[in-house]
FIVEXTOR-253094 format. One line per 8 residues: number of its first residue (from 1); their letters; for each residue x, y, z of C-alpha. Coordinates in steps of 0.05 Angstrom, whole numbers, plus 32768, in hexadecimal, padded with zeros to 4 digits. Each point is the difference from the previous one (the first is absolute). Layout:
// residues N
NUM> a> X Y Z ~ ...
***
This chain:
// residues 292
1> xxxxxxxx> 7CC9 7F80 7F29 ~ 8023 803F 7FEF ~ 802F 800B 7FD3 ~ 8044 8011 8018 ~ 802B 8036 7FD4 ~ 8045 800A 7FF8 ~ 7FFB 8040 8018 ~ 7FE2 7FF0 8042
9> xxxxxxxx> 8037 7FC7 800B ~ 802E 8036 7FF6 ~ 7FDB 8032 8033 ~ 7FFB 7FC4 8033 ~ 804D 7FF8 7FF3 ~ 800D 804F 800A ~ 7FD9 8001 803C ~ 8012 7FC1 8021
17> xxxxxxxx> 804D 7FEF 7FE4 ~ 7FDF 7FB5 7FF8 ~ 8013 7FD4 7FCC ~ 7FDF 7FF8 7FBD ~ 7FE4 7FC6 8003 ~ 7FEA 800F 8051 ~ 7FDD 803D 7FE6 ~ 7FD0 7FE5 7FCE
25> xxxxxxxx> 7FF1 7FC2 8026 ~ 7FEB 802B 803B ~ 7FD8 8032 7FCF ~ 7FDE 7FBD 7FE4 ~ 7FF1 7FEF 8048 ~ 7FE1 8039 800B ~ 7FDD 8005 7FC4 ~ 8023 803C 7FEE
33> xxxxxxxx> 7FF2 802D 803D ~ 8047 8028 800D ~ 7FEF 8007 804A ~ 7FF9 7FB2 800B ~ 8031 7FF4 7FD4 ~ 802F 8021 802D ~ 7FE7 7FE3 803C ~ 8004 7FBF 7FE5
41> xxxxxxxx> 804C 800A 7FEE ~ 8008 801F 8047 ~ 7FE1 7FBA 801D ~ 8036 7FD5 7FDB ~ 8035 802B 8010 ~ 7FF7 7FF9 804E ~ 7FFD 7FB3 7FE7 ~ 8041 800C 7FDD
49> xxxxxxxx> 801F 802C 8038 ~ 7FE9 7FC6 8036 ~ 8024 7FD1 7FD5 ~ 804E 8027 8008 ~ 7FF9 800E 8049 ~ 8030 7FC7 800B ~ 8031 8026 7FD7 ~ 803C 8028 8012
57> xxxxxxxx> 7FFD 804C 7FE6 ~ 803F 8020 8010 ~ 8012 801E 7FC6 ~ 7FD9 804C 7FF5 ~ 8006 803D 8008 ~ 8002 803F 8036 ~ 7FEF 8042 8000 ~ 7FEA 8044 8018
65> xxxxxxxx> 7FCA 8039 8008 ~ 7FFF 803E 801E ~ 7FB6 801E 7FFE ~ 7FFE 803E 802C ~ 800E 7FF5 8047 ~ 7FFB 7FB7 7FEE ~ 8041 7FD5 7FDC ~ 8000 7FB2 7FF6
73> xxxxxxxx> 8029 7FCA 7FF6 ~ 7FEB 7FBD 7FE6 ~ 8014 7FC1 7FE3 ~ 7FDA 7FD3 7FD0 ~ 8012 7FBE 7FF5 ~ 8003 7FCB 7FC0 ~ 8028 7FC1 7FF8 ~ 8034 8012 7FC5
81> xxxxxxxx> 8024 8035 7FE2 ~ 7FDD 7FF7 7FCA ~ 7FBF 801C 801D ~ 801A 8034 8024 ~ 801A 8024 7FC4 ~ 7FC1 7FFA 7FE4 ~ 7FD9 8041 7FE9 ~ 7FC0 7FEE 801C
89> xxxxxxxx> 8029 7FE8 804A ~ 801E 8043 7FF9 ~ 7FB8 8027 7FFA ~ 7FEA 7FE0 8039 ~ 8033 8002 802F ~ 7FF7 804C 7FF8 ~ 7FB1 8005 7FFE ~ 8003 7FCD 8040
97> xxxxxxxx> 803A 8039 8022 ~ 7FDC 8037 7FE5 ~ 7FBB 7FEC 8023 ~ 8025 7FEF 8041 ~ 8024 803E 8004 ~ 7FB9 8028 7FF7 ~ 7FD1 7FD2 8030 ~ 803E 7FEA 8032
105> xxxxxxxx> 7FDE 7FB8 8012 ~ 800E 7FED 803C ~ 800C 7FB4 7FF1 ~ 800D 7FD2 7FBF ~ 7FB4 7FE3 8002 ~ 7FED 8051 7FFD ~ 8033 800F 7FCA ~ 7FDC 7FCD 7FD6
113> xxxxxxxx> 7FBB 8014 8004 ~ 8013 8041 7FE8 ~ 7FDE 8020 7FC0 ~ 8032 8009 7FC2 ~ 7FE4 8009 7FB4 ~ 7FC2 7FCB 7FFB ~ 8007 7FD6 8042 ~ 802E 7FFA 803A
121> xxxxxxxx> 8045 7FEF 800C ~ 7FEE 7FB9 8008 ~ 7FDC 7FFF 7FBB ~ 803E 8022 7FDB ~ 802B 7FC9 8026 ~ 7FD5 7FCB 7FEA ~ 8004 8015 7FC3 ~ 804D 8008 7FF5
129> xxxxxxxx> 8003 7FB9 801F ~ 7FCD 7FE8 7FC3 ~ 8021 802A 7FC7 ~ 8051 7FE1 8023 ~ 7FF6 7FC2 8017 ~ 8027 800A 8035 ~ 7FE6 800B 8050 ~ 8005 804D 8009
137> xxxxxxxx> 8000 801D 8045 ~ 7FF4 8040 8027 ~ 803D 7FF0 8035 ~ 7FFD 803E 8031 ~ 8004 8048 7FFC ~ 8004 8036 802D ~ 7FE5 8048 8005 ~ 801E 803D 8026
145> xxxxxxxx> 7FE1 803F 8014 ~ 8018 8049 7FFF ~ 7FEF 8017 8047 ~ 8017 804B 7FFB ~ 8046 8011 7FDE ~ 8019 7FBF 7FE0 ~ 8019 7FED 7FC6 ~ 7FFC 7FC0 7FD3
153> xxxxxxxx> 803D 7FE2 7FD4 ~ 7FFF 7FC5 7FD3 ~ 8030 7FE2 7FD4 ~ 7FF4 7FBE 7FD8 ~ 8038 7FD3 7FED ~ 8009 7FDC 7FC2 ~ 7FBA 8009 7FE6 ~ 7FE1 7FEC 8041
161> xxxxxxxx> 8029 7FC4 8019 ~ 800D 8030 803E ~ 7FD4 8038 8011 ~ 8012 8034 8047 ~ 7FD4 802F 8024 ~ 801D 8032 8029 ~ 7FD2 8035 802F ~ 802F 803C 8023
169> xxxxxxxx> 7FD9 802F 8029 ~ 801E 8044 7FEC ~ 8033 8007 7FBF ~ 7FE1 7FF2 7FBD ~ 7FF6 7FCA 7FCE ~ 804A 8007 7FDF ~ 8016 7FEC 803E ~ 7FD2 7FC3 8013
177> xxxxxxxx> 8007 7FE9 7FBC ~ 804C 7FF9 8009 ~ 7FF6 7FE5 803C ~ 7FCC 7FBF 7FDD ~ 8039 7FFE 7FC8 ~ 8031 7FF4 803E ~ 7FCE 7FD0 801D ~ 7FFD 7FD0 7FC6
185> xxxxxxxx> 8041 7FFF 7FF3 ~ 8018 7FF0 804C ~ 7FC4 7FDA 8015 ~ 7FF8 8013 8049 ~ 7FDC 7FD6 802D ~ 7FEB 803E 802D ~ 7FFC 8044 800A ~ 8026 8010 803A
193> xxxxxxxx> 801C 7FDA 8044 ~ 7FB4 800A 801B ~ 7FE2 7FD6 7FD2 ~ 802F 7FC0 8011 ~ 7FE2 7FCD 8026 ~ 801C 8001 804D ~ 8016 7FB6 7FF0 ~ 8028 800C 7FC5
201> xxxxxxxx> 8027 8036 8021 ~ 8010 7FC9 8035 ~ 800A 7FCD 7FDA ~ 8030 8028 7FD4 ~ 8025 801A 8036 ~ 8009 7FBC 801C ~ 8020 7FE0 7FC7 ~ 8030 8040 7FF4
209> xxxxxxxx> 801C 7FFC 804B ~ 800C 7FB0 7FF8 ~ 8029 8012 7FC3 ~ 8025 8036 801E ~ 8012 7FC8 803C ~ 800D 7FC5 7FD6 ~ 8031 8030 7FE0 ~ 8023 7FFF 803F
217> xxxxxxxx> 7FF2 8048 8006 ~ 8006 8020 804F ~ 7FC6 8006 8023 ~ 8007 804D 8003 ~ 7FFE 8011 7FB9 ~ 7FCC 7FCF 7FF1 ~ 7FBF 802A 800E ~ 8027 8041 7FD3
225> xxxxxxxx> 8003 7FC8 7FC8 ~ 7FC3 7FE8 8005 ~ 7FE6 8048 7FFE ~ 8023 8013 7FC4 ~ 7FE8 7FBB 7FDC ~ 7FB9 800D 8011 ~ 8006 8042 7FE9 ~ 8021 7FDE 7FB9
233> xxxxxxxx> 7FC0 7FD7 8005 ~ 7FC8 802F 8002 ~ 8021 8034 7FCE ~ 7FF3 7FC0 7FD7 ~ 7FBC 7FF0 800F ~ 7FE0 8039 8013 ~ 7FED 8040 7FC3 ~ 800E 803B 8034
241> xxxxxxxx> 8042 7FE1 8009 ~ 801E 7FE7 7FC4 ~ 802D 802E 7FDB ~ 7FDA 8027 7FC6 ~ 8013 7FE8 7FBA ~ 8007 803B 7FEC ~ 802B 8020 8034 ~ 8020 7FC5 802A
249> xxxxxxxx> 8023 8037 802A ~ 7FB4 800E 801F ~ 7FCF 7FC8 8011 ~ 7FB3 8007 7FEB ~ 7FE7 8021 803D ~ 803B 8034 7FF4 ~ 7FE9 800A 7FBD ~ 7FB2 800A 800B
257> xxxxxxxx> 8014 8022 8048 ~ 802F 8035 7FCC ~ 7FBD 800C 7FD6 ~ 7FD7 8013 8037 ~ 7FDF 7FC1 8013 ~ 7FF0 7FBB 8019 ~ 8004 7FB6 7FEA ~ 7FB0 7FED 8016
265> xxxxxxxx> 8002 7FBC 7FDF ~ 800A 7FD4 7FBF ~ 7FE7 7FC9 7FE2 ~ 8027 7FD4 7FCE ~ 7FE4 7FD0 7FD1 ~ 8025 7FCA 7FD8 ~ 7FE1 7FD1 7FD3 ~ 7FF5 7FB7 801E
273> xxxxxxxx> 8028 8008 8035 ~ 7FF2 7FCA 803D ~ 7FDB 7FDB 7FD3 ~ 8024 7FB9 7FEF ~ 7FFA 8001 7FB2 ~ 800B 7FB6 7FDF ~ 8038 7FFF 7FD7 ~ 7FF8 7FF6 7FB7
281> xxxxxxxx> 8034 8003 7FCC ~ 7FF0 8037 7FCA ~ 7FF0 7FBE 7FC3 ~ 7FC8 7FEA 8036 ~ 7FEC 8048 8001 ~ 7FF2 800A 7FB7 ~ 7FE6 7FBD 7FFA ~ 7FCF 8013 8039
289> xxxx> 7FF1 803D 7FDB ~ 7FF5 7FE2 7FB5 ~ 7FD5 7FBF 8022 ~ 7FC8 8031 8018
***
């Protein structure tokens, strides 16, 4: 049997981000052969990953890349705070972004058989899971292409709690970056009136004309209420038609239209959202953290 150093514990460690004791049991495993070291480490942390797939990660982080005519938006998911402001979350979340921004997968399963440093997203996954000890996830992301004279905005909230990407055809990045900031701060469901489903248009315009007539209102200025109210509705709902923050005289399509171009899309990330988190009081959290 070999004999393991405290130097190559250390360079498993490095490598790996495995615990101490994980390290030299896997280099005594392998009779101190790096390579199957690592592979043995990888092998018990798909074990260890299995194991927290029941768990709820909706704590995490988003964020952004813009590589070229390429610019992605991700989010990457733990179960606590606590993770989530960790360094090594933070390094991956960006190698992870960074790798999907260059490649543009075209699904999660594709994102995670990407290469990045000695393996593939999966493996650095894996591995943050093992060095946490907490489920860690890559949720979604989504890629979008320059296709001639666009330009790509991004603007991260609170450290990555909210992350907006903006695309205008036309203008330049000052302006779609204003436009993301104005996107995570007003949280638009669409882009413009085009992109609502037929229903919801119906469905809102139903319930605004039987308020208008349980209101008592006549008959004949019922359809100009309704109109106006809808109109209150999308401006609400919609990023070409919400007022701009930073000009409320002008709404966002005014704004890009007065830089010479045109809202193409957006995508807006926040962390966890429409996942149903458990609820634990901040004592259990700690407790949770110190008991691993």
């Amino acid at each position: 049997m070999a004999s393991i150093t405290a130097k190559q514990v250390k360079d498993l460690r490095d490598k790996t981000n495995a615990g101490m004791m994980d390290a030299k049991k896997a280099l005594v495993e392998a009779d101190g052969d790096e390579k199957r070291a690592i592979e043995i480490l990888r092998e018990k942390g798909v074990a260890k990953a299995a194991k927290k797939s029941g768990r709820v990660a909706a704590a995490g982080l988003t964020n952004f890349k813009i590589d070229g005519d390429n610019a992605a938006i991700v989010e990457v998911n733990a179960e606590t705070d606590f993770v989530s402001g960790n360094d090594d979350f933070k390094k991956l979340v960006t190698s992870v972004t960074d790798v999907i921004a260059k490649e543009a997968p075209k699904s999660v399963d594709d994102a995670m058989a990407l290469s990045v440093d000695e393996g593939t997203v999966q493996d650095k996954i894996i591995s943050t899971t093992q060095s946490t000890g907490e489920k860690v996830t890559l949720r979604r992301f989504e890629v979008l292409k320059n296709t001639g004279n666009d330009n790509f905005g991004a603007y991260i909230h609170n450290g990555g709690e909210i992350t907006a990407l903006v695309q205008v055809e036309g203008a330049d990045e000052a302006t779609a970056k204003d436009v993301a900031m104005h996107a995570a701060a007003q949280n638009p469901e669409f882009l413009d009136r085009n992109d609502i489903p037929k229903e919801r248009l119906e469905e809102e315009h139903s319930k605004l004309r039987k308020e208008a007539l349980d209101e008592g209102k006549p008959e004949k200025i019922v359809d100009k209420m309704v109109e106006g109210r809808l109109n209150k509705f999308l401006a609400g709902i919609c990023l070409a038609d919400q007022p701009f923050v930073k000009d409320p005289d002008q709404t966002v399509q005014q704004f890009v239209e007065s830089k010479g171009g045109k809202l193409k899309t957006f995508v807006r990330y926040e962390v966890g959202e429409g996942i149903e988190k458990e609820e634990q009081n901040f004592a259990d959290e700690v407790n949770s953290q110190i008991n691993k």
